[in-house]
N, C-alpha and C positions, 0 to 999 in steps of 0.2 A: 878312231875310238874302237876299242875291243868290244865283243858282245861278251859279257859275262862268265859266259858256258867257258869260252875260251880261256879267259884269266884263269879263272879256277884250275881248268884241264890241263894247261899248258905244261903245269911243273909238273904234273902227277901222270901222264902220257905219255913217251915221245912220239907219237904217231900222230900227238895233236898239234903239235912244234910245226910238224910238215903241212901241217890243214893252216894254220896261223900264218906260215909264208907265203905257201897256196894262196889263201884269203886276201893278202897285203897284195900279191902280185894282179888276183882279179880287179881286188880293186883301184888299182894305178890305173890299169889296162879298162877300166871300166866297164867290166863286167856285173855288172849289177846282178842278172839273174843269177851268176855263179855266185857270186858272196852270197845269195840267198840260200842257196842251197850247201854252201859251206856250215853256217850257223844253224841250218836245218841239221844236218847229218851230224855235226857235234853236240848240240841238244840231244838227239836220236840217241850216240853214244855215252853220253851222260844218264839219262833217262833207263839205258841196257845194264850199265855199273849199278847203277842202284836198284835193279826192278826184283831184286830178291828179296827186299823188305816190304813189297807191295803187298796189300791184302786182297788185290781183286786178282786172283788167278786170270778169269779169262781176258781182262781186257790186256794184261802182262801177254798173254800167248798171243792177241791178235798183232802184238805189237812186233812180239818177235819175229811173227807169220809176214808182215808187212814189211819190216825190215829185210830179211830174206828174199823176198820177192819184188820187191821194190829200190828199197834202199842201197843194198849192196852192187846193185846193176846201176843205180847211177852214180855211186861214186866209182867204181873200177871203170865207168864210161868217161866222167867229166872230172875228177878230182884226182883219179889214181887210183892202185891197187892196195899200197898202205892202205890208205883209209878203208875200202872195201875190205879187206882183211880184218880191219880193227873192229868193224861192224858185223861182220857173218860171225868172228869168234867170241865176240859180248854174247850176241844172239843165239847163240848156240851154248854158251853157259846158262843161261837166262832160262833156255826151253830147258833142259835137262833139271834146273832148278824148280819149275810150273810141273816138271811129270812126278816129279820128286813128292812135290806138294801134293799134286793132283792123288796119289797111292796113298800118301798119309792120310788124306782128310775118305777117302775110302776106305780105307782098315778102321775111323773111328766111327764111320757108320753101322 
């Protein structure tokens, strides 16, 4: 059974295509912790696609910060470089999006 995040992403990504065979092969291969972390980093990049309509600036940037620092190091370790890829370049829209905001909501102070 699919997690969610996946269905949705599937058609509208193809970088999620390769997370979804990814997924299917860890879990043949019974990798449990990896399919953990498959459905983690697609939430993660689900969560980046949309965080431009978020209204909390900073917990949006801790996210981005975290993803960066975190996130994109374990999927270019245990998923691949796609995926890593598809996650640093969300999160790098996402931050440029929060500095963006960040200047606005300071010019109406």
């Amino acid at each position: 059974m699919y997690h969610p995040s996946l269905l949705y992403l599937e058609n509208r990504y193809p970088s999620l295509l390769y997370l979804e065979n990814r997924l299917e092969k860890a879990i043949k291969e019974d990798h449990i912790q990896l399919s953990v972390l498959f459905i983690k980093l697609a939430e993660r990049l689900y969560d980046l696609r949309y965080a431009a309509g978020y209204s909390h600036v900073e917990e949006v940037a801790h996210m981005v910060q975290e993803t960066l620092a975190i996130d994109v190091k374990l999927a270019n370790q245990y998923l691949g470089v796609e995926i890593g890829e598809a996650l640093e370049s969300a999160a790098k829209q996402v931050l440029k999006v929060c500095k963006d905001k960040s200047k606005d909501k300071d010019k109406d102070s």
